[in-house]
N, C-alpha and C positions, 0 to 999 in steps of 0.2 A: 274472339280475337286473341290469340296469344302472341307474344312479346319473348324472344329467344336472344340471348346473350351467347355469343362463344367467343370463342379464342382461336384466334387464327393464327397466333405467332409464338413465336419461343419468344420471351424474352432474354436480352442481353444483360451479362453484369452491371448492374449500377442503373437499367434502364428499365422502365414499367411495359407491362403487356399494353399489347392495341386488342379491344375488341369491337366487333361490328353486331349492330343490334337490327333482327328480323321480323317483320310484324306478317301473321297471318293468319288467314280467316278460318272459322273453324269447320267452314264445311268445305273446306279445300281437300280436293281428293284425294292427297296423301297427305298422312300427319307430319307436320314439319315441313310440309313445302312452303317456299316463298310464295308470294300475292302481291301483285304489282296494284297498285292503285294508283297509277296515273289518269285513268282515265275514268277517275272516281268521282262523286260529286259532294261537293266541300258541306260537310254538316255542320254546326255548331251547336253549343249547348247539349253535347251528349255524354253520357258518363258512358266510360270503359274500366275495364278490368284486366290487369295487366298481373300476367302469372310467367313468374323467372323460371324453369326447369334448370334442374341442375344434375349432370348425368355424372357418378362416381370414374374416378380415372381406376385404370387399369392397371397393376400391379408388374414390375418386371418378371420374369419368367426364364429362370436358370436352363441353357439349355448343354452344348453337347463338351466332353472336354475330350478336346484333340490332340495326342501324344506325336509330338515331331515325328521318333522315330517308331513308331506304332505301338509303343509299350510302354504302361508307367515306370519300368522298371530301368532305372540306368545307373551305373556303374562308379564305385566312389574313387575314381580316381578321373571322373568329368571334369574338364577345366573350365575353367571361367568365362560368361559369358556365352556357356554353348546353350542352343535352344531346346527348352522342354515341351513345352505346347502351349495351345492355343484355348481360351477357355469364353465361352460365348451365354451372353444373354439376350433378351428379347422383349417387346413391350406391343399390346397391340393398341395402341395411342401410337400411331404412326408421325405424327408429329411431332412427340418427346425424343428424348435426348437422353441417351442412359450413360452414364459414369461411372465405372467400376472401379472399386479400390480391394487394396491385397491385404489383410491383414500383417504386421509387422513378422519379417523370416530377415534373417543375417545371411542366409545361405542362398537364396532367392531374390531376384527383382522382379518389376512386373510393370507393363507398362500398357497403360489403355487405348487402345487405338482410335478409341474416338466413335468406333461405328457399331458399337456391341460387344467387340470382343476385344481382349487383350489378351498380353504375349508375356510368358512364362520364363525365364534364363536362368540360369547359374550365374550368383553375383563374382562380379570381376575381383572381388578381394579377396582371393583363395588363400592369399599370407594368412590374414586371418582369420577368416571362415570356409576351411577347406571341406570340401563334401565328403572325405572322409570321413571326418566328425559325427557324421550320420551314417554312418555305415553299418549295416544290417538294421537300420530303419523304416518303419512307413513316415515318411515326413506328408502331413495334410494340410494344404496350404488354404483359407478360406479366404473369398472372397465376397464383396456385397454392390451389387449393383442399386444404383439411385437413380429414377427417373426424372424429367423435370418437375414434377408434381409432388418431390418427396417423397414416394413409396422406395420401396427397399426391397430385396430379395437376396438372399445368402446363398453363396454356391460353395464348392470343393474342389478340389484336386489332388486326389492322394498322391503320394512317388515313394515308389519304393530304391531305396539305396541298396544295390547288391554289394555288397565285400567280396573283392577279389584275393581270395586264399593265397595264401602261399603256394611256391612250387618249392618242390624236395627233389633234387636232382643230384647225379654221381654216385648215389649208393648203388654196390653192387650187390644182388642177391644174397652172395655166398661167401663165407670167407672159411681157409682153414689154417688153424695155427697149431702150435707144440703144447701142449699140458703145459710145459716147464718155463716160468717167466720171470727171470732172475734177474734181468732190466727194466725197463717201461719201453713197449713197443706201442707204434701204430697198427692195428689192423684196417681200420676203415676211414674213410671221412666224403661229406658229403654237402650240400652246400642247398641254405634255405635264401629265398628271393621274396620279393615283394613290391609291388610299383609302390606305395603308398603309404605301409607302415613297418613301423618294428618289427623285428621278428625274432619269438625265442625259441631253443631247440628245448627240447628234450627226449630222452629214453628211458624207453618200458624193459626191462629185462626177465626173463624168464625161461627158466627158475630162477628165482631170486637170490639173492647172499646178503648176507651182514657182513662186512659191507659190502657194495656190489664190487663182482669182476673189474665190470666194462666203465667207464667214463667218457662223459660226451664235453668238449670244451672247443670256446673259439680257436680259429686257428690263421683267418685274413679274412679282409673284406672291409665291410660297415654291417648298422646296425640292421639294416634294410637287405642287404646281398654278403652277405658271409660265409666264408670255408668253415666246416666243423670239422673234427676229424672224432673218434672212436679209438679212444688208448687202451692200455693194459697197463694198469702200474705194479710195480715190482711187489712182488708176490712173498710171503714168507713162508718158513715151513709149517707156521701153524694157520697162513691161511694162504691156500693154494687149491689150483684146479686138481681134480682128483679124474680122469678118465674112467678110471673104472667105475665110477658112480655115477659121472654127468659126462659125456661127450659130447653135449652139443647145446647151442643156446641161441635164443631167440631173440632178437634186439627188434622192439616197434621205435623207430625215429619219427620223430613230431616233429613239423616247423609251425607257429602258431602265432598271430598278429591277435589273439585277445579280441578276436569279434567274431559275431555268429558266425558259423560255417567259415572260419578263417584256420582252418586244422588243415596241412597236407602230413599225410605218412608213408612210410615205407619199410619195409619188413627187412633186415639182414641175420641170416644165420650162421651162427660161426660153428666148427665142424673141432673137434679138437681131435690133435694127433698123440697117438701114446710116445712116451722117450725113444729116441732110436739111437743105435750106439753109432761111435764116431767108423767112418771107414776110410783107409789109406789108399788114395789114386792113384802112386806113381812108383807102385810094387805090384811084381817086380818085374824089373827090368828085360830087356833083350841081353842087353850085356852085364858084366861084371864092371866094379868102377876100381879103376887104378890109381893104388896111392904111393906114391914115392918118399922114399926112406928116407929124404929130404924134409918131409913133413914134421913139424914140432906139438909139442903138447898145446894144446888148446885152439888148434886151427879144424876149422871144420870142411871136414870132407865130403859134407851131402846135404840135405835139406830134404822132411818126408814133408807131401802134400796131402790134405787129407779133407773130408767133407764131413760134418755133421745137420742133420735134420731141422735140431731145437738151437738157434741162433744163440739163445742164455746159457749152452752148456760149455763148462772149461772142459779141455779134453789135456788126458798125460798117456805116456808113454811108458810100456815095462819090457827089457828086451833078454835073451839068453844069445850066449856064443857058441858057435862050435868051428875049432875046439876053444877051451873056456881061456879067458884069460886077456881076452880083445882088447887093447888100449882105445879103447871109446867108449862113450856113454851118447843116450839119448836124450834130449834137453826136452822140456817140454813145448818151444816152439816148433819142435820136430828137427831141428841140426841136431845132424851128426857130429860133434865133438872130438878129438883126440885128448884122452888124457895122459900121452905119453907120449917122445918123440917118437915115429915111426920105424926110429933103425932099432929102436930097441923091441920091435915088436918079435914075439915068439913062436913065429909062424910064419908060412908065404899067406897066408892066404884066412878071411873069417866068415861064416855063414852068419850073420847077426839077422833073427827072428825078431822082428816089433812087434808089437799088440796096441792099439790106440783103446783108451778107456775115457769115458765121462764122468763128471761130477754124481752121476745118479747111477755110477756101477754100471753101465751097460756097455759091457767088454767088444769090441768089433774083432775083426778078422786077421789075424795074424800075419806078417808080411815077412818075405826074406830080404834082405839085404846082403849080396856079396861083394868082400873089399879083397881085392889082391894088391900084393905090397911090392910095386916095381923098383927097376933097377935104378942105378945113380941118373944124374940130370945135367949137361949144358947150361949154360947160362947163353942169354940171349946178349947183342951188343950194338948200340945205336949208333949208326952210321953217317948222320949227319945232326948232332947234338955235340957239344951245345953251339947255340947260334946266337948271332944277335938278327932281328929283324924290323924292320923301320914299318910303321902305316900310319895314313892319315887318320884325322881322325874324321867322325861321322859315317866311318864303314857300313854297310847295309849291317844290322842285325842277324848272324846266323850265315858271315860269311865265312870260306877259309882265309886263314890268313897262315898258313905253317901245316905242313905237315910231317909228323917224324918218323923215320924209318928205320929200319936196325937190321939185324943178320945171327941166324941160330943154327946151329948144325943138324940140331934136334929139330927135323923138319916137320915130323907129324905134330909135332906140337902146335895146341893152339893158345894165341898170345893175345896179352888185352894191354889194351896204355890207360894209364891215371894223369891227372893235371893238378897240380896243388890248388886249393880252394882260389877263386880268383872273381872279382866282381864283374869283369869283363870279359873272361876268355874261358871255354872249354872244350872239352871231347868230349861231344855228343854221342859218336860212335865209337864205345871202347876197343873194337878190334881194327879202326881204320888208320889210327892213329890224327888225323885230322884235327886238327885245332882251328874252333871259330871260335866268331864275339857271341857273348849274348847278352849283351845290353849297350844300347847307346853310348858311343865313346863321343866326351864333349870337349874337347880341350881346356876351354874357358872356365870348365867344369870340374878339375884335374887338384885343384889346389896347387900349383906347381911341381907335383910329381907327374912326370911324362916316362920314365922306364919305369917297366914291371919287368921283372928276373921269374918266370917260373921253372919248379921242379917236373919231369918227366917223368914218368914210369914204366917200361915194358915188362912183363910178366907172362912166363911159358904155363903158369900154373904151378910151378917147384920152386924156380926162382926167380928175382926180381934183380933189375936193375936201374939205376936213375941219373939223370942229368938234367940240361940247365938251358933251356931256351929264354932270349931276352926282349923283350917289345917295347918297342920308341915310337911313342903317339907325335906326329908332326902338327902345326896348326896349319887351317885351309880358308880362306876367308868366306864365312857362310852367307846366304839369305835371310836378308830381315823379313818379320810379321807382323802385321798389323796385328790388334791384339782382340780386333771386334770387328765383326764383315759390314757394320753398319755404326756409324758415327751421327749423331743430332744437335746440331743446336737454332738460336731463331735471331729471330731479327723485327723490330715495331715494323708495320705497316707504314709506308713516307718516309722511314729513317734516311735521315740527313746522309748525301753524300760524303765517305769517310768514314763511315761510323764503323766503329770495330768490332767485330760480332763478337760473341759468347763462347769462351772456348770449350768445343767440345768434347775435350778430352783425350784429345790424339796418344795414343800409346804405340810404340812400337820394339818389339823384341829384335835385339840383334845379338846376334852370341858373340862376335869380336868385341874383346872389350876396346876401347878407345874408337871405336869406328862411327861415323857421322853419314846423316843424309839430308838430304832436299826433298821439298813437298812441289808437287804440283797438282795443277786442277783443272779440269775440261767438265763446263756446266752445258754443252749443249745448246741446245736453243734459248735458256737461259744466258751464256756465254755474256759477256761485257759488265754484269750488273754485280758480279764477286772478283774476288782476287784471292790468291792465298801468297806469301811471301816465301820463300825456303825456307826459313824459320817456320813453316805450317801456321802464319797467323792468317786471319779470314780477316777481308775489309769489303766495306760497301763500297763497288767505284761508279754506279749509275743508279737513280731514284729508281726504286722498286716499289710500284702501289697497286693494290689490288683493287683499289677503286676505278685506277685505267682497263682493268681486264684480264690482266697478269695473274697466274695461277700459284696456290703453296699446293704442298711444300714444294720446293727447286730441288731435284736429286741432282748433286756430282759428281765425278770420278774423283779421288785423291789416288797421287803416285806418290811413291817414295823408291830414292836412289840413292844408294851408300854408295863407297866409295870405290867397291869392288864392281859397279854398277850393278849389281843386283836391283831386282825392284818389285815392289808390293802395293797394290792397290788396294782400295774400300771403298765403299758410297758414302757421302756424305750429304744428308741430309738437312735442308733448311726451310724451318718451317716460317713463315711470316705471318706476327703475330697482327692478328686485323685490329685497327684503331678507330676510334671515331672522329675522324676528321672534321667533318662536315654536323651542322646543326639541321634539322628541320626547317623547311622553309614552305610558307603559305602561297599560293598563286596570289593571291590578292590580299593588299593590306584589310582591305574590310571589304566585309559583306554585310549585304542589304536582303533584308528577307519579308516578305507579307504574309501573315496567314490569317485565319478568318476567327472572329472573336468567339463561334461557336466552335471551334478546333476543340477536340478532346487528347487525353494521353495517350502518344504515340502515334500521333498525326504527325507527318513528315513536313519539315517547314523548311527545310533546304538544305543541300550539302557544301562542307566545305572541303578544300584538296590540301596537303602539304604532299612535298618529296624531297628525299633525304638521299644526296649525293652516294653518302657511304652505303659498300655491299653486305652482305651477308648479315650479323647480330647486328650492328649497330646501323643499320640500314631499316630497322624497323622500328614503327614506333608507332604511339596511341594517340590517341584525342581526351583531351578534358575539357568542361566548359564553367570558366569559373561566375556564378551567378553570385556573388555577396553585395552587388551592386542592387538589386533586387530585392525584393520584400518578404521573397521565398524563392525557393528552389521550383521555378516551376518552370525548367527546362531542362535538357540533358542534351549529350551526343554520344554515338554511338562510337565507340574506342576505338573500333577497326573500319569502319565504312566513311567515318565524319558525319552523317545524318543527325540533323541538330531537331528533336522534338520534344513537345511540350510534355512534364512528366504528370500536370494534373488539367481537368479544365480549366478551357482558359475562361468560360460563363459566369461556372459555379463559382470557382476556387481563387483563378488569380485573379477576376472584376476588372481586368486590365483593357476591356475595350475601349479603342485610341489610342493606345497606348505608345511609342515607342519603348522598348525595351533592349540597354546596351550592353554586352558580356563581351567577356574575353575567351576565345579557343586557343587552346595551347596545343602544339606536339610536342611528344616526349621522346626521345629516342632510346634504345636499350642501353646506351651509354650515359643519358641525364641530361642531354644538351637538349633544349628546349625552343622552339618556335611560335610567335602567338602574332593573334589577328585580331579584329575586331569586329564582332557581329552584333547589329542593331535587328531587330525584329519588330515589324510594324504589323499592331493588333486592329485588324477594320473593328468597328463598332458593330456592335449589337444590340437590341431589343431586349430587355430582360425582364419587362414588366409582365409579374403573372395576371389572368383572367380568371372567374371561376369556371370557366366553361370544362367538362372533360369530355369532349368528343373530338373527332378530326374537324374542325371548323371553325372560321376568323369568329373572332367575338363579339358581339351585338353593340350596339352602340350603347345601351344603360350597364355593359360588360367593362366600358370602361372607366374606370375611378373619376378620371383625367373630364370625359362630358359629363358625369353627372355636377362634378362641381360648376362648369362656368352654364350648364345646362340650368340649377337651382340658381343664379345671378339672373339670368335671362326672364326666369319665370317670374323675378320678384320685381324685376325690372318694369316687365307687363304690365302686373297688378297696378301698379305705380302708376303709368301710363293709364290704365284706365278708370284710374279713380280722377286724373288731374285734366283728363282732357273733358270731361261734362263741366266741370265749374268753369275752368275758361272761356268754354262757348257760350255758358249763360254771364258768366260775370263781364265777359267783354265785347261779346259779339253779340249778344241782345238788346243791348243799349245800343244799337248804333241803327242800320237800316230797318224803314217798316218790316222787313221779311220778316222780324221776331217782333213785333209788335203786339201786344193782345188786342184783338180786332174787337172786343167788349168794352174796354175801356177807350175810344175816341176821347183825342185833343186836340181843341181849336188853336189852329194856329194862324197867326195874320201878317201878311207880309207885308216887308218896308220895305221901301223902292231906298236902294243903295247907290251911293256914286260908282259910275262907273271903277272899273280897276280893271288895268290892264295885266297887272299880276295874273297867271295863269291858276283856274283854280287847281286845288290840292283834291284830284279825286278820290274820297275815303271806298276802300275796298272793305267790301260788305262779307265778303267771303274770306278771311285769309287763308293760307297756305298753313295745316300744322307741319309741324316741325317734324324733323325726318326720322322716320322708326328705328331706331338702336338696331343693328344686326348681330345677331346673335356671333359668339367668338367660335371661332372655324378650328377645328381638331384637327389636328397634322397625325395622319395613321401613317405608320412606315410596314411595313410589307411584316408579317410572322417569321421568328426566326426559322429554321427547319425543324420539321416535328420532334427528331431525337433531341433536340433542345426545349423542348419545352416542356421545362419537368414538371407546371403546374397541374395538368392534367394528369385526370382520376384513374384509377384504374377499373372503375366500375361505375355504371349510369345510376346515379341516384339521386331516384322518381319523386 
C-alpha cells in the first residue's frame, strides 16, 4: 500500500498550501492509481507501511524573444514608451506560476504579464535616459524567470541601438574661383543635420598647405542642424594659390555626431582660374559724345564700364590723345574728367585711347573714346516756379504732389530736375520733373514747423537753373488705434455684484493731439453681466458663476469713438478665475458597516459618497480615513472611489471580533475645504481557537482543550461515585430489611403485643433511591471558521 501526498493548489501570499493524501494498493494496475475501499472489510491490529514519494519540480524553461517590429535592431532616436518585444518562458509543472523580473536598465522597463511572458519598452524618461546614450550599441537586457517552487531560469534579449548619421546636404560638386584672393570670399557652404545629436564638420584638403587654403566655420543654425560655409581668407604674396603649380583642389566635408557609423561626407572640387585682365564694355560707341565749351574743369564727361574675372583685383586706367594735349584725364573709377575748362580746349574734336590694367599687370584691350567739342548753350527756364503749394497731411506715400515745368529753345536737349535734400519730398524721376512724398507726413509729428521752401533744379546738360517751390502741410483729424488686437483681464468666480475688474490695459493711439474718445462694449450672449463706462472701466453688473453653467473666458467687442467719430475696435477678453465655493459634502452623516471577523486586507467593507457643488479643480476631491481612535491602522479608503477596507486581518492582526469600530471620513477638496462623516464598522465574532488537527476536517472531541478539561472533572467525579456508593449500601442499607441480612447468622426475635396506635405507620423503604448521576458539562461547538482562516493547520501530514 502506498500513501501519496501532492499539491493540488498554488498557494496564496500569507496563506499555506492544501494537500490531499492518496492511499493505494500495490497491485493496482497502474502505479499511482487511486483504490477506493469502501467496500473494504475493516481490519484491525495490522501494521502498514506508509512510503511519501517525492517527484523533483521542473525547472523554468527560457523560450522565444519576440521583437515588435521583427528586428532587434532599432533606432536611437525611439521615443519613450514605444514597444520593443515580447520575451517568453515556460514550465512544465502546469500548475506553477512563473514570475519574471528584468535585471535593473535606466533605458528600458519591463513588465510581466503574469502568464509567461513579459513586455519590453523604451522608458518614458528620455530627459534623462534618452536612447541615444546607447547608440551604436548592443544593450542585453537579462532577465530570470521564478516558478512557484523557487526554481530560476535566466534568459536575454539583446538590442541593438543604430545611430542615425548625419546628413550633408547643399554641397555642390564643383566650384571655380580666381588664383587671386585679396579679400576673404565664400566659395561654398553646406549644412550638417541630425535628429539626435551634435554635429561637428570638418575638412580634408588636398593637397594640403601650411596653412590650409580653405576654411570650414559656422555660419547659422544650431548645434544639431547648421549652415557651414567653405571661405578663402585673404591671401598674401608670400602665401597665395599658384595656378601654374596647383589648379585644382579637393575638399572631403564631414558632418560627424561622435558615434559609430555617425560620419556623412561629400566631396567638393574647387577648379582655379588663372588672372584675367580687366576688359571695357561700353567702347566704343555708335556715336561720338558732345561736350560743350560750357563745360569747366573738373566736371566729368563720361564714365568707362568695365568687367573683371578675379573679384580681389584693383583695376587702373592709362590713356593717349590724338592729337595730344586733351583737357581730361582718366580716373581710376573710370570718369572721364576735365582738367580744363572746355572753351579752352585746343582742338574741335579728341580720339582718347583707354587701356584698363589690374593689380597683377594683366593689361586688357584698348578702347577708343571720341569727345567732340560743341557749340554754345541756352539755358532752360521754369515756367511755373516758384510756387507755393498747400497738402494734407497723411498723403499716400509716393504721391505727386507738384510737378514743375520749364521751357528751352535748345530742344534737342535732354533735361533732368534735382530737389534739395528733403525728409519728405522728392523726384523720383529726374526727367519728369514730378515731385512726390516719400515718407509719412504726420502733422502732430512736425514739431511745429508746417512750411518746407525747396530749391529746383532743371539742367540741359550745359546749364542749370534753379528756383523755389513751397509746401504747407494742413492738419486732418485722423483715426485712432487700438494698440493690441486682443486685450485680458479676469474676474473671481461669484464676484459680488459691482465689483470692478482688472484693468486691462486699454491703450490707444491717436495722432490728434488733444483729441478724446468713449469706449463701448457688446458681450454677446454674455451681454447684461459686464459694463464698460466711456472712461473704458469694466464693472460687474450681474453674478457670474460657473458653478451655474456659465462658460470662461467671455470674449467682447470694445469700440472706441473720438471725436471726429472715427472708431476702433478689439476683443476683450475675460477670463473667470474659478473659486471654491462650496465645501464637500457627505450623503449621510454616518455610516454603519458589518464585515466578518475573518475579513482579510482589502476586503470591501462598504462605500461612502461625498459631492462637491463646485466645477472644474476645485470640484475634486479625495477621501481620508482618520483611524487614531483605534489601536492601529487597521483600515483604510480608497482616495478616489470612498471604498473603506480593512488594511490588515481583521483574525490575526486586529483580534477585534465584536467589535464596533468608530472613524472619521473626511473629503478634501483641491482647494482645502473639507467634509467629514462618521463610520462605525461592526466586526461579527469569530472562532479563533487553534486545533492540532492539519487536514480539511472539524476536530475530534479529545482535539479540543476546552472537553478535555471538564472531560478529566467528570472522570474524577466517577471514580468518586464509585468508591462512595458500595459503603453506603453496606453501611446503611444493610442494617435495615432481611434482604441484606446474613442468612448464617439467625436472631431470635419475640414479639410484644403493642397498644393499639392509630398513628399511621412509617413505611421504612428497603430500597432507596440513589442520588442522581452528575451529568457530564456539555461543550458548546460553534461551526469552523472558513478554511483560509484557519491558519493552525499544517502544511504537511505528519504520521
Amino acid at each position: 500500500m502506498v500513501f501519496r501526498c501532492r499539491d493540488n493548489s498554488i498557494a496564496e501570499p500569507g496563506k499555506r498550501r492544501r494537500h490531499s493524501a492518496h492511499i493505494s494498493c500495490r497491485d493496482s494496475p497502474v502505479v499511482g492509481a487511486d483504490q477506493d475501499f469502501g467496500a473494504g472489510t475493516v481490519l484491525s491490529n495490522r501494521a502498514f507501511q506508509i512510503n511519501v514519494e517525492q517527484t523533483a519540480p521542473n525547472m523554468p524553461v527560457f523560450g522565444t524573444t519576440t521583437y515588435t517590429s521583427g528586428s532587434s535592431t532599432i533606432l536611437d532616436n525611439t521615443a519613450g514608451g514605444v514597444s520593443i518585444g515580447t520575451v517568453t518562458f515556460s514550465d512544465a509543472d502546469g500548475a506553477n506560476t512563473i514570475s519574471i523580473t528584468m535585471a535593473a536598465n535606466s533605458y528600458f522597463t519591463f513588465v510581466d504579464n503574469g502568464d509567461g511572458t513579459g513586455s519590453v519598452t523604451t522608458t518614458a524618461d528620455t530627459i534623462n535616459f534618452p536612447i541615444s546614450d546607447q547608440s551604436g550599441t548592443t544593450v542585453t537586457l537579462t532577465f530570470t524567470a521564478t516558478d512557484t517552487c523557487g526554481a530560476t531560469s535566466p534568459g536575454t534579449m539583446p538590442i541593438i541601438v543604430q545611430n542615425i548619421k548625419p546628413t550633408l546636404t547643399g554641397l555642390t560638386p564643383g566650384v571655380t574661383t580666381s588664383e587671386t584672393v585679396d579679400a576673404e570670399r565664400q566659395i561654398a557652404s553646406y549644412t550638417c543635420s541630425d535628429p539626435s545629436d551634435n554635429v561637428t564638420p570638418t575638412i580634408t584638403v588636398s593637397p594640403s598647405a601650411s596653412p590650409e587654403y580653405f576654411v570650414t566655420r559656422f555660419l547659422s543654425g544650431t548645434s544639431k542642424t547648421g549652415v557651414y560655409e567653405i571661405i578663402l581668407p585673404t591671401q598674401s604674396t608670400s602665401w597665395q594659390f599658384n595656378y601654374d603649380t596647383v589648379n585644382s583642389y579637393t575638399i572631403v566635408v564631414k558632418c560627424s555626431d561622435g558615434k559609430p557609423l555617425g560620419t556623412a561626407s561629400a566631396t567638393l572640387v574647387v577648379s582655379l582660374s588663372p588672372n584675367q585682365p580687366p576688359e571695357i564694355t561700353n567702347l566704343p560707341l555708335g556715336n561720338t559724345i558732345g561736350v560743350s565749351q560750357t563745360k569747366s574743369n573738373g566736371d566729368v564727361i563720361y564714365t568707362i564700364v568695365y568687367t573683371d574675372p578675379d573679384p580681389d583685383d584693383t583695376v587702373g586706367f592709362t590713356f593717349t590723345c590724338n592729337p595730344p594735349g586733351c583737357p581730361l584725364t582718366v580716373l581710376a573709377s573710370g570718369e572721364v574728367q576735365l582738367t580744363d575748362d572746355m572753351s579752352n580746349a585746343n582742338a574741335n574734336g579728341y580720339d582718347v585711347k583707354i587701356t584698363p590694367t589690374d593689380n597683377k599687370n594683366n593689361v586688357g584691350s584698348a578702347r577708343t573714346l571720341t569727345v567732340v567739342v560743341t557749340e554754345l548753350n541756352n539755358a532752360p527756364a521754369f515756367s511755373n516756379l516758384p510756387q507755393i503749394v498747400p497738402i494734407d497731411e497723411n498723403v499716400v506715400v509716393g504721391s505727386t504732389v507738384y510737378t514743375a515745368s520749364f521751357t528751352d529753345p535748345d530742344l534737342v536737349n535732354t533735361h533732368t530736375f534735382t530737389l534739395a535734400a528733403s525728409a519728405y519730398f522728392q523726384i523720383a524721376t529726374p526727367t519728369s520733373g514730378a515731385i512726390t512724398t516719400k515718407s509719412a507726413i504726420n502733422y502732430e509729428a512736425l514739431g511745429g514747423v508746417y512750411s518746407y521752401a525747396l530749391q529746383v533744379t532743371v539742367s540741359d546738360g550745359i546749364l542749370t537753373v534753379t528756383s523755389t517751390v513751397t509746401f504747407t502741410i494742413s492738419d486732418v483729424n485722423e483715426a485712432l488705434v487700438w494698440n493690441a488686437a486682443t486685450y485680458r483681464t479676469n474676474v473671481q468666480d461669484g464676484a459680488t455684484v459691482g465689483t470692478v475688474l482688472t484693468d486691462p490695459g486699454f491703450a490707444i493711439t491717436d495722432e490728434d493731439t488733444g483729441d478724446t474718445h468713449k469706449c463701448f462694449m457688446n458681450c454677446g450672449v454674455s451681454a447684461g453681466y459686464f459694463s464698460i463706462n466711456t472712461a473704458c472701466a469694466l464693472r460687474l453688473t450681474s453674478a457670474y458663476s460657473l458653478d451655474a453653467g456659465l462658460t470662461s473666458p467671455v470674449t467682447c467687442i470694445v469700440t472706441a469713438v473720438d471725436k471726429g467719430s472715427h472708431t476702433a475696435t478689439t476683443t476683450l477678453s475675460i477670463t473667470i478665475d474659478d473659486a471654491n465655493n462650496y465645501s464637500p459634502a457627505f450623503s449621510q452623516s454616518f455610516y454603519g458597516f458589518t464585515v466578518s471577523g475573518y475579513a482579510g486586507s482589502g476586503t470591501s467593507v462598504g462605500i461612502v459618497n461625498a459631492t462637491d457643488a463646485d466645477i472644474g479643480t476645485f470640484g475634486t476631491f479625495s477621501y481620508t480615513l482618520n483611524t487614531t481612535a483605534l489601536k492601529g491602522n487597521y483600515f483604510t479608503v480608497n482616495s478616489a472611489t470612498g471604498v473603506i477596507s480593512p488594511t490588515v486581518n481583521l483574525l490575526t492582526v486586529c483580534n477585534c471580533s465584536g467589535s464596533a469600530l468608530s472613524m472619521t471620513v473626511t473629503a478634501t477638496d483641491k482647494g482645502g475645504r473639507t467634509g467629514s462623516s462618521q463610520v462605525v464598522v461592526y466586526v461579527s465574532e469569530a472562532t479563533t481557537t487553534p486545533t492540532t488537527t492539519t487536514t480539511d476536517r472539524y476536530r475530534t472531541f479529545f482535539e479540543d482543550t476546552r472537553n478535555i478539561a471538564w472531560f478529566s472533572v467528570a472522570m474524577v467525579l466517577l471514580a468518586v461515585i464509585a468508591v462512595v456508593t458500595p459503603y453506603v449500601m453496606v453501611r446503611y442499607v444493610c442494617q435495615g430489611p432481611a434482604l441484606c441480612k446474613n442468612p448464617c447468622r439467625q436472631r431470635h426475635y419475640f414479639r410484644h403485643m403493642r397498644p393499639y396506635n392509630p398513628k399511621p405507620r412509617e413505611v421504612f423503604n428497603s430500597s432507596p433511591r440513589p442520588p442522581p448521576r452528575p451529568q457530564p458539562l456539555q461543550t458548546i461547538r460553534k461551526p469552523p471558521p472558513p478554511k483560509d482562516n484557519q491558519f493552525w493547520r499544517s502544511e504537511e501530514i505528519r504520521l
